[in-house]
NUDREN-589927 format. One record per residue (C-alpha): residue number from 1; y, x, z; residue in three letters. Coordinates in steps of 0.02 Angstrom, whole numbers, always signed. Example, Ala and Ser with C-alpha at 12.3 -4.5 7.8 and 13.67 -1.06 7.14 Angstrom:
# NUDREN-589927
@seq: 1&Y: -225&X: +615&Z: +390&type: Ala
@seq: 2&Y: -53&X: +684&Z: +357&type: Ser
END
This chain:
# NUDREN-589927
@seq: 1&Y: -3671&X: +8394&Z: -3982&type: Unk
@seq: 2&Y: -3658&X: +8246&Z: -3862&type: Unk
@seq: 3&Y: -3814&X: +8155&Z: -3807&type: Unk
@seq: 4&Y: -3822&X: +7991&Z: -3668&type: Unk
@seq: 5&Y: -3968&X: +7920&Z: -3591&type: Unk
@seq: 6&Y: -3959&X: +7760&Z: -3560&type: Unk
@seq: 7&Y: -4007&X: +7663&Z: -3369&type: Unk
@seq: 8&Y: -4050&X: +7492&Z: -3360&type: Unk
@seq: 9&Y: -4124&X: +7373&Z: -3234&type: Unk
@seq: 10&Y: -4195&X: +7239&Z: -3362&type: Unk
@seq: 11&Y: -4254&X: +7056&Z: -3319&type: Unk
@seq: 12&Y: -4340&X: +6927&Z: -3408&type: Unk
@seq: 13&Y: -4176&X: +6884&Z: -3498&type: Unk
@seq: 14&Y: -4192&X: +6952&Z: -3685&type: Unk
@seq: 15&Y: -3995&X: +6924&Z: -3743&type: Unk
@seq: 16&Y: -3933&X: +6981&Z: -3560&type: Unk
@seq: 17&Y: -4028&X: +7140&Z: -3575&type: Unk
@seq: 18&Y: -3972&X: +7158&Z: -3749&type: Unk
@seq: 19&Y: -3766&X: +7113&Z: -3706&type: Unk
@seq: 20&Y: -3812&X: +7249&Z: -3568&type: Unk
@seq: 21&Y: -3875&X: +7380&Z: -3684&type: Unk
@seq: 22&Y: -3733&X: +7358&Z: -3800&type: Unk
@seq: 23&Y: -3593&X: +7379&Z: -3673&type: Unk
@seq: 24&Y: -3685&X: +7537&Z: -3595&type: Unk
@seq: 25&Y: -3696&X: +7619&Z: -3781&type: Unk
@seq: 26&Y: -3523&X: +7564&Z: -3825&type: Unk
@seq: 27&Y: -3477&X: +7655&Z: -3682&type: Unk
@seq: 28&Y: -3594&X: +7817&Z: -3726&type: Unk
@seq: 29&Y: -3498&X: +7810&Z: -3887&type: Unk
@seq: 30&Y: -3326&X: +7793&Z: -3809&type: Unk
@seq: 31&Y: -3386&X: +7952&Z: -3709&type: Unk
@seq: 32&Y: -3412&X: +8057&Z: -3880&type: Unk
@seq: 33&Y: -3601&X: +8061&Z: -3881&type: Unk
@seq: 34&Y: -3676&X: +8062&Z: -4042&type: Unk
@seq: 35&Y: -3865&X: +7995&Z: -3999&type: Unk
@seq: 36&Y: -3911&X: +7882&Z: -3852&type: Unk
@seq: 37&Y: -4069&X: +7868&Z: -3792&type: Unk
@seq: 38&Y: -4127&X: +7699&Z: -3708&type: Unk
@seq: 39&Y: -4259&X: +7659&Z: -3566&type: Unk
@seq: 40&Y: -4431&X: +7588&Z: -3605&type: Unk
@seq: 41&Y: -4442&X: +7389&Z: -3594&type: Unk
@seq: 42&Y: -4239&X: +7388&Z: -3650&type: Unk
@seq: 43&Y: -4241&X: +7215&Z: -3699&type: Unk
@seq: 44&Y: -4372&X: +7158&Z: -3578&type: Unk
@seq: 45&Y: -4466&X: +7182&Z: -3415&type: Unk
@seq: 46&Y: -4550&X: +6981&Z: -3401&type: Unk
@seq: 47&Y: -4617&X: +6916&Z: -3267&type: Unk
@seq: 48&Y: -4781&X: +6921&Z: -3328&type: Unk
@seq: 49&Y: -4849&X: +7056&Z: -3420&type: Unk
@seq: 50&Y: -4926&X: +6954&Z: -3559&type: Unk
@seq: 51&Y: -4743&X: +6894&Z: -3605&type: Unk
@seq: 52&Y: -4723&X: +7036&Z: -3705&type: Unk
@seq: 53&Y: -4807&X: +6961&Z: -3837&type: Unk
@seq: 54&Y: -4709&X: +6795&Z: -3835&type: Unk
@seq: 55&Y: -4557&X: +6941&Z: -3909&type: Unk
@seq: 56&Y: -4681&X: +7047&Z: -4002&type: Unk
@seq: 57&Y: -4571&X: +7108&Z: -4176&type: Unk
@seq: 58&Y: -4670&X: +7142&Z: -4338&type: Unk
@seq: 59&Y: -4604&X: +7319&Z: -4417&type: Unk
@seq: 60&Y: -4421&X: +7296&Z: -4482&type: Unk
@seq: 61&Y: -4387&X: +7126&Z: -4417&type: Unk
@seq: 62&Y: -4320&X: +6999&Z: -4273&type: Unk
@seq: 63&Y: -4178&X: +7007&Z: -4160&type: Unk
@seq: 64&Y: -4216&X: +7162&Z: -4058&type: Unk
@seq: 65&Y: -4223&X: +7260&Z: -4195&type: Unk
@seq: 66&Y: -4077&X: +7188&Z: -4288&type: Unk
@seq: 67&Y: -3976&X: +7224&Z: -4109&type: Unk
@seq: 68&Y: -4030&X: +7416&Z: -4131&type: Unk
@seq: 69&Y: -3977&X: +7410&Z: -4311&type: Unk
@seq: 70&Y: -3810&X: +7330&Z: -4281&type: Unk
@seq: 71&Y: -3767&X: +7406&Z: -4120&type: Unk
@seq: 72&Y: -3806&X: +7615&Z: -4204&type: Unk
@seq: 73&Y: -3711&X: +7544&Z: -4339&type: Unk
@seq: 74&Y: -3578&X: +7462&Z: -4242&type: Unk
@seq: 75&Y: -3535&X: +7610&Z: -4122&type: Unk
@seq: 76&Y: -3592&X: +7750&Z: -4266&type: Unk
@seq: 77&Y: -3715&X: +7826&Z: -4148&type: Unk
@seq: 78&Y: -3910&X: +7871&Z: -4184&type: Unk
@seq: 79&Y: -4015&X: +7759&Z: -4058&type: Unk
@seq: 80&Y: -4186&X: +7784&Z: -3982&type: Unk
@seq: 81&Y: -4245&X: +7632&Z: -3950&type: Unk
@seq: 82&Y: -4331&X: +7645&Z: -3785&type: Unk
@seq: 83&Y: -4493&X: +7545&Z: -3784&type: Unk
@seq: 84&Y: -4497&X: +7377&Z: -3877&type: Unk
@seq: 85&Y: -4641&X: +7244&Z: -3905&type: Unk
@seq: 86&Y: -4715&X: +7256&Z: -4106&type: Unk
@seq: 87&Y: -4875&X: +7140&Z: -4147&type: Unk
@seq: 88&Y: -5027&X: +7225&Z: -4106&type: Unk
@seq: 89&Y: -5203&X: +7190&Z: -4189&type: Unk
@seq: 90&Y: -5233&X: +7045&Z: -4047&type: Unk
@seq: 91&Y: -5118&X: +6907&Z: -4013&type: Unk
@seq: 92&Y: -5116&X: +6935&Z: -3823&type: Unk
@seq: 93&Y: -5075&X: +7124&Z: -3822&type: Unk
@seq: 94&Y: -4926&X: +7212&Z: -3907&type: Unk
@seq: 95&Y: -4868&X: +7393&Z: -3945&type: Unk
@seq: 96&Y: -4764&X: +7474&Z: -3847&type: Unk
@seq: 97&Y: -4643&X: +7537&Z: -3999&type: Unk
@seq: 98&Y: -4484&X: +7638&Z: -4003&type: Unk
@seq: 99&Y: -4388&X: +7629&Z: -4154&type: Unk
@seq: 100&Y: -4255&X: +7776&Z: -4200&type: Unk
@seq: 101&Y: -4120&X: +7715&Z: -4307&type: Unk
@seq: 102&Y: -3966&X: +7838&Z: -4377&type: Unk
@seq: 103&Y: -3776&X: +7811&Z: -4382&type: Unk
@seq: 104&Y: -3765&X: +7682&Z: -4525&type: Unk
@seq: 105&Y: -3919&X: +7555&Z: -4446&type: Unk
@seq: 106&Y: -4057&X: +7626&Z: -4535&type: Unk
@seq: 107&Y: -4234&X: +7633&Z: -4433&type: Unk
@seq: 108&Y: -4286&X: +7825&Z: -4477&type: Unk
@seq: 109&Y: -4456&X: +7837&Z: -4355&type: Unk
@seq: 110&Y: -4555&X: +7717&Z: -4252&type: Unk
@seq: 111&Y: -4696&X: +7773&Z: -4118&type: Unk
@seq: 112&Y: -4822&X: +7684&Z: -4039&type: Unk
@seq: 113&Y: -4846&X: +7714&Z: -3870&type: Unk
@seq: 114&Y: -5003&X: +7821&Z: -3843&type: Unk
@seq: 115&Y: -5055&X: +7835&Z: -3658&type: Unk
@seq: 116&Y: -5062&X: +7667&Z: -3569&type: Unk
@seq: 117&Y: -5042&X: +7655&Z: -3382&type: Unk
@seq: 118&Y: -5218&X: +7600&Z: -3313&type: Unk
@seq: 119&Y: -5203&X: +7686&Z: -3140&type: Unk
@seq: 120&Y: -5216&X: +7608&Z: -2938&type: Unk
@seq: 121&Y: -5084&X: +7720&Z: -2854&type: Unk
@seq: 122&Y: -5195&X: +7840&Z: -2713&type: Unk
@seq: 123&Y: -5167&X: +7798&Z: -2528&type: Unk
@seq: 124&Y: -5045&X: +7630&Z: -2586&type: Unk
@seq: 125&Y: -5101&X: +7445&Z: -2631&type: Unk
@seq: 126&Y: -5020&X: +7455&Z: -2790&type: Unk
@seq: 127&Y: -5103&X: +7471&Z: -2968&type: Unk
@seq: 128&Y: -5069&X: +7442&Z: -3130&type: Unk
@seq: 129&Y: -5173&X: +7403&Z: -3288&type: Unk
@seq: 130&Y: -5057&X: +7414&Z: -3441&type: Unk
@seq: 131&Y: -5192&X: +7389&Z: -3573&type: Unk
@seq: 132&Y: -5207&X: +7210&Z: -3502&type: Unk
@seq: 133&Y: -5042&X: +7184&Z: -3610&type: Unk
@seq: 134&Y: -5017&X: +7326&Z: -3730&type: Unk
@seq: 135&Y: -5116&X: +7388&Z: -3866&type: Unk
@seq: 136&Y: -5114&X: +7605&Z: -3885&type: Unk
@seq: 137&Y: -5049&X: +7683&Z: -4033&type: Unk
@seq: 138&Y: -5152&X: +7822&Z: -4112&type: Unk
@seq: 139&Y: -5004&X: +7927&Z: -4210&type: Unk
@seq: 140&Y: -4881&X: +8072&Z: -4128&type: Unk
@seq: 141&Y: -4717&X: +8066&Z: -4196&type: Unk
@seq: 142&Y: -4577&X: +8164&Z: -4237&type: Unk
@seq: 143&Y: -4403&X: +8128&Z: -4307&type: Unk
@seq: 144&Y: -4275&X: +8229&Z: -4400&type: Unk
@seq: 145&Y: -4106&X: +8200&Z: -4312&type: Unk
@seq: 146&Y: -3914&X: +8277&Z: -4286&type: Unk
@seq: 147&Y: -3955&X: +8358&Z: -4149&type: Unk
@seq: 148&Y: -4135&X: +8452&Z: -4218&type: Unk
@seq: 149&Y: -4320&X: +8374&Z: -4231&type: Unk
@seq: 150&Y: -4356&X: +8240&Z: -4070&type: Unk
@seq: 151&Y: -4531&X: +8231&Z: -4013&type: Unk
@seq: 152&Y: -4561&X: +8029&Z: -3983&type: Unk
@seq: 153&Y: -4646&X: +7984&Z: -3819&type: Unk
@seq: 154&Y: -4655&X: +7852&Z: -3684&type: Unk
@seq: 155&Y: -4667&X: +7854&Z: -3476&type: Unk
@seq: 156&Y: -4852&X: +7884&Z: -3450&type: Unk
@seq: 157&Y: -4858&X: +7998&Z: -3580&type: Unk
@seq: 158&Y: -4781&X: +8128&Z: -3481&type: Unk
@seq: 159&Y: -4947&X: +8163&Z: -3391&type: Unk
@seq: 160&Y: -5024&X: +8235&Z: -3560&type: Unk
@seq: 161&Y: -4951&X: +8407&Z: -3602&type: Unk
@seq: 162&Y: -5064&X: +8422&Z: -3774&type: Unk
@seq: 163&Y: -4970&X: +8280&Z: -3844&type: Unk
@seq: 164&Y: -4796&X: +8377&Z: -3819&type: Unk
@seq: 165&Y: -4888&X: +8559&Z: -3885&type: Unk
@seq: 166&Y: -4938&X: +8439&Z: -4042&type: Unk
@seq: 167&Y: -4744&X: +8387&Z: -4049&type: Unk
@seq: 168&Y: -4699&X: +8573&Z: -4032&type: Unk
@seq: 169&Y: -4805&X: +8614&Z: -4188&type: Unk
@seq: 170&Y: -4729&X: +8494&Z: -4290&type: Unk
@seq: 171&Y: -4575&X: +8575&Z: -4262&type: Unk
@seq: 172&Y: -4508&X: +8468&Z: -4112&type: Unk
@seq: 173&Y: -4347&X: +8537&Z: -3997&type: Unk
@seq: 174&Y: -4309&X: +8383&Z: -3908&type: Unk
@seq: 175&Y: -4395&X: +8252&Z: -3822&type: Unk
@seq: 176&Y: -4378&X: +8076&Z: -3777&type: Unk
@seq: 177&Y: -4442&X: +7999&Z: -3649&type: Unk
@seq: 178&Y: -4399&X: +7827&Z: -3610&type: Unk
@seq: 179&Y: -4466&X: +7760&Z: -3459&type: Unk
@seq: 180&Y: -4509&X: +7619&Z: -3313&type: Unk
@seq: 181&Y: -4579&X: +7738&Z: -3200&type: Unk
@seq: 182&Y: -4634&X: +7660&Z: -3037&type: Unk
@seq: 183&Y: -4540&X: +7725&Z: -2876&type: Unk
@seq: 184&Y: -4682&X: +7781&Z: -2800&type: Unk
@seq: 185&Y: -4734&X: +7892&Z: -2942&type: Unk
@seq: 186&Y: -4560&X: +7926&Z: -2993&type: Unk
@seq: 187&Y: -4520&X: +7989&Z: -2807&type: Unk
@seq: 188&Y: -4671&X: +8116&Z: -2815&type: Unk
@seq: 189&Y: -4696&X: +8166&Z: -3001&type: Unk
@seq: 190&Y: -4531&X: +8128&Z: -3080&type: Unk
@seq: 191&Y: -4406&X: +8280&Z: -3096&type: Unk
@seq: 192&Y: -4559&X: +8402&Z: -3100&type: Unk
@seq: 193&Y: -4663&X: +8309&Z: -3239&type: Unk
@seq: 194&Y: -4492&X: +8313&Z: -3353&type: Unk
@seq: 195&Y: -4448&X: +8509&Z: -3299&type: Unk
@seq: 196&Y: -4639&X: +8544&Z: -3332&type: Unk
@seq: 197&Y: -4623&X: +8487&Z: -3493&type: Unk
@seq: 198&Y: -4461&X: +8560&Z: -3546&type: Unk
@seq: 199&Y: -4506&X: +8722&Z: -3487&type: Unk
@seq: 200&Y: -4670&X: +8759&Z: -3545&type: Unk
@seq: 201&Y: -4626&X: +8699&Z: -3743&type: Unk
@seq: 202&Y: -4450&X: +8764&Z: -3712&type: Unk
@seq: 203&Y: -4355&X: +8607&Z: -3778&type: Unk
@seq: 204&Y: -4223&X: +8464&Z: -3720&type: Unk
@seq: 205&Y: -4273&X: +8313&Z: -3623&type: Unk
@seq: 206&Y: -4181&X: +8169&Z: -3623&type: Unk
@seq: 207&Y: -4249&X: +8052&Z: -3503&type: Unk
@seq: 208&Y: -4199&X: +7875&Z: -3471&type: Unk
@seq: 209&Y: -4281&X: +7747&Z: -3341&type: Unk
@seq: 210&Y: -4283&X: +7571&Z: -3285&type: Unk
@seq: 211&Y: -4223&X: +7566&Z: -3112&type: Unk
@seq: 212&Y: -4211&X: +7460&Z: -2975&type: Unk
@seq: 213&Y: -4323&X: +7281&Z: -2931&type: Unk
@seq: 214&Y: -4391&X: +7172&Z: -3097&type: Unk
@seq: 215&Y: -4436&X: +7000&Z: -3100&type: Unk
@seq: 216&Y: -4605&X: +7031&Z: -3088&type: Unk
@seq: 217&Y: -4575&X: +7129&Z: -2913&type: Unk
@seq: 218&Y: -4602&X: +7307&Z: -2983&type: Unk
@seq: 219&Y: -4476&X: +7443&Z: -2929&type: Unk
@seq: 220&Y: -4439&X: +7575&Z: -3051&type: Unk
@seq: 221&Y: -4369&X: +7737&Z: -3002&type: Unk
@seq: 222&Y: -4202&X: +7802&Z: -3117&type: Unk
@seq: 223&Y: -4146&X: +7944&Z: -3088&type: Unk
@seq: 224&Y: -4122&X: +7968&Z: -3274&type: Unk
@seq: 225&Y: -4102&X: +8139&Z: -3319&type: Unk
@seq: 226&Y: -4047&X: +8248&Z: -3461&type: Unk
@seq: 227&Y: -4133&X: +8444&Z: -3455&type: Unk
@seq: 228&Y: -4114&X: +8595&Z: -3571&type: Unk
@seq: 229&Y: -4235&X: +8727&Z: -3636&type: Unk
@seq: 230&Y: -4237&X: +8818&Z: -3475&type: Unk
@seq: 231&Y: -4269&X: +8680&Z: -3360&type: Unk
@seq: 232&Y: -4103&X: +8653&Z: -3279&type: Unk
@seq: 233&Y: -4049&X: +8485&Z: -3251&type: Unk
@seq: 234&Y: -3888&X: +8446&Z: -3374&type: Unk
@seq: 235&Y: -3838&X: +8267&Z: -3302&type: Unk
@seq: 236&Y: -3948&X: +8135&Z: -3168&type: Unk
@seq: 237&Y: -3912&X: +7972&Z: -3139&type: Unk
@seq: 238&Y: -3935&X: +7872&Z: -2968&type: Unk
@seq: 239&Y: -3965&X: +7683&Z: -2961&type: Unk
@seq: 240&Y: -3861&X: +7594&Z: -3073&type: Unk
@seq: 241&Y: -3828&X: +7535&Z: -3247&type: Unk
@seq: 242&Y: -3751&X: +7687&Z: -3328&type: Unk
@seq: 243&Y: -3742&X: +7807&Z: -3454&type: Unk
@seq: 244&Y: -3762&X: +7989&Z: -3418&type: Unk
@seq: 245&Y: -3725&X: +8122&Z: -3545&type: Unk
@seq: 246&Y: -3727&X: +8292&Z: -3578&type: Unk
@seq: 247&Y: -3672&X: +8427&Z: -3746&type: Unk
@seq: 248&Y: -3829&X: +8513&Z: -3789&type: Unk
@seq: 249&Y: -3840&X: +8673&Z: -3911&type: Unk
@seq: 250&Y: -3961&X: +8612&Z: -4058&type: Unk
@seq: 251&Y: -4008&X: +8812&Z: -4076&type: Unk
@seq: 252&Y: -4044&X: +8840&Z: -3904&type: Unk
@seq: 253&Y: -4217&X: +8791&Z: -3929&type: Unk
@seq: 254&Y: -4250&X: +8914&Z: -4069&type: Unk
@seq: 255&Y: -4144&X: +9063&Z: -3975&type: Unk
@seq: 256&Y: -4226&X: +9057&Z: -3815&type: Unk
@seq: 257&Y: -4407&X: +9040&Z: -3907&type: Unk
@seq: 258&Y: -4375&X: +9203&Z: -3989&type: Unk
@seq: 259&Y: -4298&X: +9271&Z: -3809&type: Unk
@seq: 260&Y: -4441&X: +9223&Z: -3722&type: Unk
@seq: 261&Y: -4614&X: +9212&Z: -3840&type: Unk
@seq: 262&Y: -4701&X: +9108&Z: -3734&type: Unk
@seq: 263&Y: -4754&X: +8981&Z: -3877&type: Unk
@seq: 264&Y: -4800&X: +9116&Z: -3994&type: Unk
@seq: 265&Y: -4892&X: +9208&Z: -3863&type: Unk
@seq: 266&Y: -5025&X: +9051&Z: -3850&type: Unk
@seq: 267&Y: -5194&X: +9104&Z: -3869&type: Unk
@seq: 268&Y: -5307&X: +8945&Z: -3841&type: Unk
END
């Protein structure tokens, strides 16, 4: 089966990003993938951070979401909606939600971002403070889809390996993870945080990112990639808007777990 992850350098322009999304998954679809996976802060990287909340969606409504519904529905492909802003209990801070919606436009799984990025980069004058503007979510999720059970997470959430063992036990042999990595961090951590975590659970990653320079004068990374169970890299993008895609096996996952133990061989 046929799987795209989706790269996008979004602005503070809600229907451009959106016009941009569609033409990148039309062209996912025209490529014969089945499920497209897009970048966190798809429909909009502001130029303040406290924006957000001027788009913030309440569960099952407003135009971002109708554009996910409409465009899975339009091109017949599952989506995974990247990162998205959902009202949060305080008007000044939002979720950070990504909405899964099948074939025919109907939303099957939302998760709320967990891990927020409150960090000052070491050795650079660069930090970040992502709680400023977003609002955690308390809940792992996974999602039953064509191409076996996704394990839902978001950029920063990358750094915490329990969350994708948690995944793993509820039955998880893909991840997402959308993402607006920085290029600092992306540069350093990138390709080894997603192999780490494909390897040690034994799964897919599909891994899309924001690249490029954003209105508010961060620089994401890209380099989306696409890995299998083993760790090998299946597809990488550079620095453009693209698609990449790669056919995945949906029983690889199981096979090489029975192959190689390593999951049922945990102790702690």
């Amino acid at each position: 089966m046929r799987v795209a992850a989706i790269q996008m350098n979004s602005g503070a322009d809600v229907d451009a990003n959106l016009g941009l999304a569609d033409s990148l998954l039309n062209a996912a679809a025209a490529d014969g993938c089945e499920l497209a996976v897009l970048p966190e802060n798809f429909a909009l990287m502001p130029r303040g951070s406290r924006q957000k909340a001027a788009h913030a969606e309440v569960p099952g409504e407003g135009p971002i979401q109708s554009f996910l519904s409409d465009a899975a529905r339009s091109h017949k492909l599952w989506i995974v909606g990247g990162s998205m802003p959902y009202v949060s209990p305080e008007a000044e801070r939002v979720f950070g939600a990504c909405p899964v919606f099948d074939a025919d436009g109907r939303q099957r799984a939302c998760y709320r971002k967990i891990h927020l990025f409150d960090v000052k980069l070491p050795d650079r004058d660069e930090s970040y403070q992502e709680s400023y503007s977003m609002f955690p979510g308390d809940d792992p999720v996974t999602v039953a889809t064509p191409i076996g059970t996704i394990g839902l997470t978001i950029c920063y959430d990358v750094r915490f390996p329990e969350l994708y063992r948690h995944l793993v036990d509820d039955g998880a042999t893909v991840f997402t993870v959308p993402a607006a990595f920085t290029a600092a961090t992306g540069e350093a951590h990138w390709h080894t945080l997603l192999r780490a975590r494909a390897i040690e659970n034994l799964a897919y990653v599909i891994a899309p990112g924001q690249y490029g320079e954003h209105p508010d004068k961060r620089s994401t990374y890209g380099h989306s990639l696409i890995i299998d169970p083993w760790g090998r890299i299946l597809a990488e993008a550079g620095d453009e808007d693209c698609h990449i895609a790669a056919d995945i096996d949906p029983n690889m996952p199981a096979k090489v777990r029975a192959d190689f133990p390593a999951l049922a061989n945990r102790r702690l």
